[in-house]
N, C-alpha and C positions, 0 to 999 in steps of 0.2 A: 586588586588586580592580580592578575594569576599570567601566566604564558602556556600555552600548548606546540604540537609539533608543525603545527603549518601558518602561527602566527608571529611575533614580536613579543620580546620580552615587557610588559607593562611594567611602567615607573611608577614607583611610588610599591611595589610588590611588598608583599609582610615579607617577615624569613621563612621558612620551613617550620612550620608547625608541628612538632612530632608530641603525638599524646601521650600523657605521662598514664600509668596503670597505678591498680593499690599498691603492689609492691615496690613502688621505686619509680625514680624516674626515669621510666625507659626511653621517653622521646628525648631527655637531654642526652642518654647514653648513643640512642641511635646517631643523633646529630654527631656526636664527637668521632663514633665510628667511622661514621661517613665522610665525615673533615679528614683523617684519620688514612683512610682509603683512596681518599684523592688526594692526599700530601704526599702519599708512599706512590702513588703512581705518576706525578706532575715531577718526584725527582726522579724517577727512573728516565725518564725520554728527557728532561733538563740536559741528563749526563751529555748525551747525543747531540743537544744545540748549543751546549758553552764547548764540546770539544770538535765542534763540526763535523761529526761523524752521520752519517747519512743511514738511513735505514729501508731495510726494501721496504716496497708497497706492499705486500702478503705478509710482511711482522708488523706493519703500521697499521696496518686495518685490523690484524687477528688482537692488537694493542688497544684501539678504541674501542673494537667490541666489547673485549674480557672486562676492560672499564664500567660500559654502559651494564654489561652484565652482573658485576658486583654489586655497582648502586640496586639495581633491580633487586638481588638476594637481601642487602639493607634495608628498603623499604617494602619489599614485602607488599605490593599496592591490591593483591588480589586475594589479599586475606584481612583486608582494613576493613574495618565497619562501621570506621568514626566518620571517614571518608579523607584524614588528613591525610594518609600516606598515596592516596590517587591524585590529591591535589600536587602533595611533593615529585612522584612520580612526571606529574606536565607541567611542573616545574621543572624539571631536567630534562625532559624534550625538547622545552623553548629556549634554553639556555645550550642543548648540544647539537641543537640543528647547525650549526654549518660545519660538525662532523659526521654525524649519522642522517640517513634516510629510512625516517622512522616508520615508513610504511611499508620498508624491506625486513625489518629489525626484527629479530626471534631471537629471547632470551635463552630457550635451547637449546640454538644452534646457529652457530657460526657461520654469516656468510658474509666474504669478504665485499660485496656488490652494497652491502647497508651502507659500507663508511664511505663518507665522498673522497676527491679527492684531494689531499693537503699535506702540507710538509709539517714536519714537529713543530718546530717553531708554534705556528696556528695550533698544532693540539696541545701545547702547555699554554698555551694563552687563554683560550676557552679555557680548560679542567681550572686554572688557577680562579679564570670569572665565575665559576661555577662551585667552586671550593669556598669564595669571599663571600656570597650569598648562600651559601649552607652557613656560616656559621653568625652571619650579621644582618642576611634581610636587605642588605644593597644589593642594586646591580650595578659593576661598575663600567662603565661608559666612557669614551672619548669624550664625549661633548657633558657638558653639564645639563639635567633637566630644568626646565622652568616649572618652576615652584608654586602650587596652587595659591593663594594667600586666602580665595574663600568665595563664596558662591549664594547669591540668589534666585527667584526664581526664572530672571529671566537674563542676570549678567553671572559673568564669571570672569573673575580679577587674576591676573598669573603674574608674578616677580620674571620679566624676563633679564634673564642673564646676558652678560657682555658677549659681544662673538654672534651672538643670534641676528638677524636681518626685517627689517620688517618693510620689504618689494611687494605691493599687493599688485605692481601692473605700472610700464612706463607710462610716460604724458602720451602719448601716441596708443596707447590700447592693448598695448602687446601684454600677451600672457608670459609672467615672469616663470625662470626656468626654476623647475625644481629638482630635488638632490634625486629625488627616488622615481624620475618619470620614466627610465624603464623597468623599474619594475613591476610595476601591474599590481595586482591584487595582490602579488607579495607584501608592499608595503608596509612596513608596522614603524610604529613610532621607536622602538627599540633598535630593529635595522637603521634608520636614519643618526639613532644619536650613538650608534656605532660605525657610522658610513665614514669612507674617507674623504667625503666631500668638505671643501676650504670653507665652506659655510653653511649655517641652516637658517631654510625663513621659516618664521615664529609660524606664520596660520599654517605654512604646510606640518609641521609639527602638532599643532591642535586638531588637525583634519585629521591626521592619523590616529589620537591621544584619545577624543572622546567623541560620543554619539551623538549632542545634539544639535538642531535645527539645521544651523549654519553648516557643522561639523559636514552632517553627513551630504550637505547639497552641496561643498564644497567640491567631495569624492566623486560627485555627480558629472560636477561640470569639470575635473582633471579627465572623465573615461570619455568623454567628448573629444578632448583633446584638439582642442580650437586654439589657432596662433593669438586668437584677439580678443578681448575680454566685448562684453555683450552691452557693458555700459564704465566709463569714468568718471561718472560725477562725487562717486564717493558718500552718498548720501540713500541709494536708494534698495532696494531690496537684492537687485539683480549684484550690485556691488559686493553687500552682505554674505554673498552665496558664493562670492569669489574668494575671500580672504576670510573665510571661518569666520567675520563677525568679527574681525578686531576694528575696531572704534579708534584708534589713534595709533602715531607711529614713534618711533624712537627711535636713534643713529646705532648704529651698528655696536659701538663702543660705550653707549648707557643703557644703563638697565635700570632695572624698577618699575614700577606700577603699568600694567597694561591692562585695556579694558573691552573687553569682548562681549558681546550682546548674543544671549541664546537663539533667539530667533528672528529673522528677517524684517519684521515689524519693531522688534524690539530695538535692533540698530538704529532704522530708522530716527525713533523717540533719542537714542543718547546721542547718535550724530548730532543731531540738531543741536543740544548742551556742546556739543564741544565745537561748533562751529559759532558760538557764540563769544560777541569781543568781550565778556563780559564777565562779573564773577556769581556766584553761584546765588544770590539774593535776585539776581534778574533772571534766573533761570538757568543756568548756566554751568560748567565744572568753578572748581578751584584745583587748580596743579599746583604744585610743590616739590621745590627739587632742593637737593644740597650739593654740593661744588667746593672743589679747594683752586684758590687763585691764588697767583704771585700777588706778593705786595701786603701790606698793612693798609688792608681795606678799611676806610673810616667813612661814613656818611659827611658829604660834602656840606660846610659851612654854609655855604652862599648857591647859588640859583646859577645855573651855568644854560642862562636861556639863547643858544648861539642862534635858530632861527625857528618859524614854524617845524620842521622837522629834524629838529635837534635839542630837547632839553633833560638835563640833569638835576633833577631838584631831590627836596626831602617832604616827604608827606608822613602826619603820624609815626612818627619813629622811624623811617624806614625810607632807604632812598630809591629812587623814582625814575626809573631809564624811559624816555620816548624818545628813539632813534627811528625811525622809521627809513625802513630797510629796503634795500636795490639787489634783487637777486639777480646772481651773473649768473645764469647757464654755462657759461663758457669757461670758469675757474670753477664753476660747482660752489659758491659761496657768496655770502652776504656781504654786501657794502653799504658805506650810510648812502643815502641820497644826495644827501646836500648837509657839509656837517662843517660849513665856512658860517664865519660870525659876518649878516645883514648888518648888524653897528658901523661896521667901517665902509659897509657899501651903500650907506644911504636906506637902509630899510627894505634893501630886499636882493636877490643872488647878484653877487659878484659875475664879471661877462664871463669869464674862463668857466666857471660854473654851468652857465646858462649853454655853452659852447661844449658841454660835459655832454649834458643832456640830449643836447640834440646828437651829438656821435654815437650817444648809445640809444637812439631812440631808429636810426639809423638800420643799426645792425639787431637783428630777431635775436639772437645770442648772448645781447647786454641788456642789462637792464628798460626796462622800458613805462613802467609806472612806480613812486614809491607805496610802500607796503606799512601802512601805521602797525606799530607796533610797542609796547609797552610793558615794563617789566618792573617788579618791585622788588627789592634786597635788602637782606639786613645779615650783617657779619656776625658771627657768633662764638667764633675761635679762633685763637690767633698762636701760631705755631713759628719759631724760627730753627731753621737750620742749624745744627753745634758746629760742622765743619765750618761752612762759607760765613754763616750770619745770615744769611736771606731769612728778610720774611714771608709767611703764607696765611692766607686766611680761610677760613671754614665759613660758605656764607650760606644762607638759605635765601633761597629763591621764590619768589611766585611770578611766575607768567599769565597777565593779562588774555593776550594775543598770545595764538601758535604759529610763528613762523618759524621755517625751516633754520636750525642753527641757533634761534633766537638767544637762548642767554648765553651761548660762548660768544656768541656777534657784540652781542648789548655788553658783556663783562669786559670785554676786548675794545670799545668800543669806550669805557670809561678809564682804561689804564690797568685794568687788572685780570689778564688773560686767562683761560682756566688751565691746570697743571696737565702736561699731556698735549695739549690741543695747538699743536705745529702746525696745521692748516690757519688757525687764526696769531700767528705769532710767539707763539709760545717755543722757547730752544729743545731744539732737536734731543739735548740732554737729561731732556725732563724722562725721557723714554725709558733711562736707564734705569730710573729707582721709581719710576710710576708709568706702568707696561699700557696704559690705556687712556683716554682723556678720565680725568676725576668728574665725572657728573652722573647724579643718584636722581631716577625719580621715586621720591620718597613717601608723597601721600597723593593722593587724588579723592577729591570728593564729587561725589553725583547724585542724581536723583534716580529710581529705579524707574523704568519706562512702564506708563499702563496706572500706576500708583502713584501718592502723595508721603512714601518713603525715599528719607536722605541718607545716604551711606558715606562710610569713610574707606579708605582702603590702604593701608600703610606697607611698605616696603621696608623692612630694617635696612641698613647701611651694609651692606657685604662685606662678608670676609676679608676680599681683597683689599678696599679699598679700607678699610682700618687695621690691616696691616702696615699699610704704606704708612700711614701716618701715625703706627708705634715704632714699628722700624727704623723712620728714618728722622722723627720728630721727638717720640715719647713724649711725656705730658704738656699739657698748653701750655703760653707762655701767660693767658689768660683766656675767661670763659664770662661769657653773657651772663648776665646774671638771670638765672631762671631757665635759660637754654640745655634743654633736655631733649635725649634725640634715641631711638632705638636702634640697636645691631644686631646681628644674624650671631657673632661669635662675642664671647668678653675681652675683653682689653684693658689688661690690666691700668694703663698707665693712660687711659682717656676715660677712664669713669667721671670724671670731671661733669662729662656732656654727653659719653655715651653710655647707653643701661641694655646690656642684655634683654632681647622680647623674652617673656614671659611664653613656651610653646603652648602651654595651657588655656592660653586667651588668646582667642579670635583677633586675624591680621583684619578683617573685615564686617565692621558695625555699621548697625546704626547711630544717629545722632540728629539731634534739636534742629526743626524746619527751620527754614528763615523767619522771621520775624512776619515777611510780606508774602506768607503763603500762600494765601487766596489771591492774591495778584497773580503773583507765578502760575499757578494751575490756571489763572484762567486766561492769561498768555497763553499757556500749552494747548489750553482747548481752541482757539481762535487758532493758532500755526497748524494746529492736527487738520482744522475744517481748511480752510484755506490751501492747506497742499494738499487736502484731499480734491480742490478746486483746479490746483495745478499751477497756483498762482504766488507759492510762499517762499519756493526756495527754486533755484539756480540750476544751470549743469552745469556747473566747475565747482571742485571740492576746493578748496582752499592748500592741501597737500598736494594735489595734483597742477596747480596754475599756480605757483606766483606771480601777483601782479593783481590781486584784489585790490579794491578801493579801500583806501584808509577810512577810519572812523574812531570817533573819540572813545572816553573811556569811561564806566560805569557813574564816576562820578559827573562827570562833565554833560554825561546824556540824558535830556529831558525824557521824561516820563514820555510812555505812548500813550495818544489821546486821542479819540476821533476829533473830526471826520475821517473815513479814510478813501481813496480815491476809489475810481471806477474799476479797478483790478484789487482792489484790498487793502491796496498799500497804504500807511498811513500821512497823513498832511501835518507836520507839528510847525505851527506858526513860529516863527523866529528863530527856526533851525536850517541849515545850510540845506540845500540841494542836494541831493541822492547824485553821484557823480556815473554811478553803474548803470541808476535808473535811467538818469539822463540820455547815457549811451545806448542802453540794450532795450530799455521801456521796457522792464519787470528788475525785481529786485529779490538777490538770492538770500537775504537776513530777513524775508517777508515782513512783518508784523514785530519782530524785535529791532531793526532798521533803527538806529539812531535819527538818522537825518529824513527830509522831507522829502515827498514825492508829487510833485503838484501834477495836476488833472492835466496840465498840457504837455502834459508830456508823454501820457499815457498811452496817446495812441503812436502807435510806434511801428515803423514800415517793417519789423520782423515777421510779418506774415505772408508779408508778399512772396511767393515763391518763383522760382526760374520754369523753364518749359519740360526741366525732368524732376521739380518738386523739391529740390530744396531751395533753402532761406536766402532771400536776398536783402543783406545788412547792410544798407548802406550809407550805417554810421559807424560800424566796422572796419577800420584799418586793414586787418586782418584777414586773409583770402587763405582759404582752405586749402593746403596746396595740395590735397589726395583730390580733389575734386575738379584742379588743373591739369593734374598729369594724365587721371584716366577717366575723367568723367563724372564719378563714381563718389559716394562719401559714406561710408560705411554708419556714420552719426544720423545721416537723416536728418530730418527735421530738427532734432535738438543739436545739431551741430553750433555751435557759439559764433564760428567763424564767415567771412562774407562767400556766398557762389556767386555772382556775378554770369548774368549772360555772356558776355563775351568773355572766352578766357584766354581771347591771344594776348602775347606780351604787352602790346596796346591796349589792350581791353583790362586787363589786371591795371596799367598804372592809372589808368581813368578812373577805376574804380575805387582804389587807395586814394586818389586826389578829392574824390567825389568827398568820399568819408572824411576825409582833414575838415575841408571845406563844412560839411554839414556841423561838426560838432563842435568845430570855430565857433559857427554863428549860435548854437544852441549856448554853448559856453559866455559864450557876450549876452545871451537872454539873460542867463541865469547871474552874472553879473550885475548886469542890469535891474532884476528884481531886487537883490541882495542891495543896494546901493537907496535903492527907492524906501525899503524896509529899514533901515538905518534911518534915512533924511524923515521917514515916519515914526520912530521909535518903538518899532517893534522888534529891534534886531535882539532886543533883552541884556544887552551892555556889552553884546560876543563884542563887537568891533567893526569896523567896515570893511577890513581884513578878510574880516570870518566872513 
């Protein structure tokens, strides 16, 4: 990466390559000159901002010139024949544009019109930026860049760092703001991670950073400059070309493993893996995160099975969170569902519970369906306090399910909140000696789109956050036996568990297919043909709706088998009802769907449309309300939600009643079947429950 006079500095830039001759090494002498010449000029004007002495515009500007002038006589670019010193040359254009205007700039001859306008202060600031990258090859930056970790040919993996944002567009369509939207074609990825903006989002920073597919259609659709994104389902091409291709999101305050798809097709193929409940043998990712919790986290003895939507257990080493989660809109955060022990109530919610539910069922701002959700952990370091005695533990995570929050909710959730993380209970104290929540995403595994290669992609442990825990813990108090973990930096007094990456070796490999490989692919070919049908996936991304239908978990989920119904979907005998299907008559997990989708239900009155063409759902709750206020629905036909003919305040409750009513009686069918399938013995030992 190089910089010139009318671009951004590129990240990741070598230093200043000065060619060495037979005689000596003159590019290391030029380099030192140069360092040399901008030390002797960054403390002459210093004098002038530590003693607050102000300096006219005509000795400030004749001051920048003579600067830019010197470098020029040191590098010499118009007698170079290597071609290094032209390079170095627009490497000091790109680094002094917001002092000179290099298209007024004449080396002999002074005109005060080249330098813009700026007070000292700003010109020691650049000369110093510009001095640190003469002699080291950084540029140095406000913001931290995000780190490539490594590239194939149709993903590219980035370490995003804490502070960064990943807003690809609210639930409502809106194009989220970005840092640099007036600047225009000025834009460069370098202007941004020197902006004084209080935040940067990651795709706008990729959009700027590199040229492909996604990158550049991203550019596309900012010069547009449209209030509302074209599509939110999160899944489909048009999405891809809004957020540079990033495939999964992360809170503001973790960092680690992001995965971005080069081109519009190619999203598509890894959405699907990560919209999957499932782990990477069905198709699927596998995430991995690492976390420090209060507490002396120990995998629980005993089975803490409080109801259908609350259990704690231990599976293969390792214990086993399914809370399935009630997202509030209204606090911004996760609540269980229902996390009262049925034992004492007879075998099923206590009233106060049931009287929960309907208040928040009530109000569009509480929760309103639960969200299965399931999570697996295993501790691996245990760290106590020297002052207080608290203890902390280092666990490693995997997440099943992506829900929003999920493992501070789920760790919080089990008694052991993550360090930092005051939105879920954690004291406001922790802030003091650990400035962010501690949560790392550390590996993620995928399959590349188009191919039958599996990748890995690892995150070392940041700087930061193994400082906190030499700083304020120093060595474990113990370590897993065999737990081994990669860092960015060494530390001295946690080599116990952590080991410096090796830069020499790839953050991003391959590795050993599933075992059930030809299953997988020829899943992926049945989902490809099928949404090329229009019939496999959904319009609601799972990141954009909370309030998908739960569904079980890798292990728990039968094989998929034909027959499959008259839309695709599959019928697996002695598996629960599609609760989605049921409602919406198509199903957004198409062909990986756990549960059943029987043929009657298939035909489904979502096609009926109203007298201006859209949908009228009316098994839908839910009433569009852009489509109440002005008519109008910007979604169309793929809108989720009900338009209803009549949309006076009458006609909206009718509509809502209508929908209760229908999916009542659909819900008593599907009971109904489930009951009969049992007293037959095909229920396969779920239960009469299930």
């Amino acid at each position: 990466g190089s910089c010139d006079g009318s671009g951004g500095v590129a990240q990741g830039a070598m230093s200043v390559v000065l060619p060495s001759s037979k005689k000596g090494h003159t590019g290391d002498v030029k380099k030192q000159v140069l360092a040399n010449q901008l030390e002797e000029r960054c403390a002459r004007i210093r004098h002038f901002v530590e003693n607050e002495q102000a300096v006219s515009r005509d000795e400030l500007a004749k001051f920048v010139w003579g600067t830019a002038r010197k470098i020029y006589e040191v590098l010499q670019p118009t007698k170079d024949e290597t071609g290094a010193m032209k390079q170095a040359w627009n490497d000091c254009k790109g680094l002094l544009k917001e002092l000179i205007d290099w298209d007024k700039f004449k080396h002999a001859q002074c005109d005060p019109a080249c330098v813009n306008q700026v007070q000292e202060k700003k010109v020691v600031e650049v000369l110093d930026t510009y001095r640190t990258f003469v002699m080291t090859g950084e540029v140095k930056t406000k913001w931290t860049p995000p780190k490539l970790l490594g590239e194939t040919d149709e993903i590219i993996c980035v370490d995003k760092p804490c502070g960064y944002t990943c807003n690809y567009g609210d639930r409502d369509g809106r194009v989220p703001k970005r840092a640099l939207m007036k600047a225009g074609d000025r834009a460069s990825a370098g202007m941004l991670l020197n902006g004084d903006t209080g935040e940067i989002q990651l795709h706008e920073y990729l959009a700027l950073k590199y040229n492909f597919e996604c990158a550049i259609k991203t550019r596309e659709q900012w010069a547009k400059e449209k209030e509302n994104t074209e599509c939110k389902c999160g899944h489909c091409e048009k999405c891809a070309y809004t957020q540079t291709g990033c495939c999964n999101r992360l809170d503001k305050e973790t960092s680690g493993v992001m995965i971005c798809a080069k081109t519009g097709l190619g999203y598509i193929e890894v959405r699907r893996q990560f919209r999957s409940e499932h782990s990477l043998e069905e198709g699927g990712t596998e995430k991995y995160y690492l976390c420090l919790c209060h507490g002396d986290v120990r995998l629980p003895t005993t089975d803490d099975d409080r109801n259908p939507h609350w259990k704690h257990t231990v599976v293969n080493g390792r214990g086993r969170v399914q809370v399935d989660v009630a997202w509030d809109k209204k606090f911004w955060k996760s609540l269980p569902w229902d996390n009262t022990n049925w034992a004492k109530s007879g075998g099923k919610p206590p009233p106060e519970q049931e009287a929960l539910h309907q208040e928040w069922r009530s109000n569009p701002d509480r929760p309103q369906v639960p969200q299965y959700a399931l999570t697996y952990y295993e501790p691996v370091a245990w760290f106590e306090d020297p002052k207080s005695g608290d203890m902390y533990t280092m666990v490693h995570v995997q997440i099943i399910t992506g829900r929003t929050h999920q493992i501070r909710f789920h760790m919080q959730q089990v008694g052991h909140v993550l360090v930092g993380d005051t939105g879920y209970a954690a004291p406001f104290s922790d802030r003091a000696w650990c400035p962010r929540v501690f949560l790392h995403s550390y590996q993620t595994k995928f399959r590349e789109p188009f191919t039958d290669r599996w990748f890995e992609a690892y995150s070392p442990l940041p700087q930061d956050l193994g400082e906190v825990l030499q700083s304020n813990f120093g060595q474990p108090k113990r370590v897993k036996e065999g737990a081994r973990f990669k860092s960015r930096r060494v530390h001295d007094q946690l080599t116990h568990f952590l080991k410096q990456y090796d830069p020499g070796k790839p953050l991003v490999f391959t590795h050993d297919a599933p075992v059930n490989k030809e299953e997988v692919m020829r899943r992926v070919e049945i989902a490809r043909q099928k949404a090329e049908q229009g019939t496999s996936w959904g319009s609601v991304a799972p990141w954009m709706a909370p309030g998908t239908t739960p569904g079980p978990t890798q292990s728990e989920a039968p094989a998929p088998t034909e027959p499959f119904n008259s839309l695709g979907l599959p019928i697996r005998e002695g598996a629960q009802n599609c609760q989605f299907f049921m409602k919406k008559g198509k199903c957004k997990h198409g062909v990986s769907c756990f549960f059943t989708h029987p043929e009657e239900f298939a035909q489904h009155d979502s096609e009926e449309l109203n007298s201006k063409g859209y949908p009228i759902r009316r098994c839908e709750r839910r009433i569009c309300n852009n489509f109440v206020r002005t008519g109008e629905c910007q979604f169309k036909e793929n809108c989720k939600f009900n338009h209803p003919e009549d949309t006076s305040e009458n006609g909206v409750k009718a509509a809502k009643q209508l929908a209760v009513t229908l999916f009542a009686e659909k819900k008593k069918q599907a009971i109904a079947q489930a009951e009969a399938e049992v007293a037959a013995g095909k229920a396969k030992g779920k239960g009469k429950g299930k």
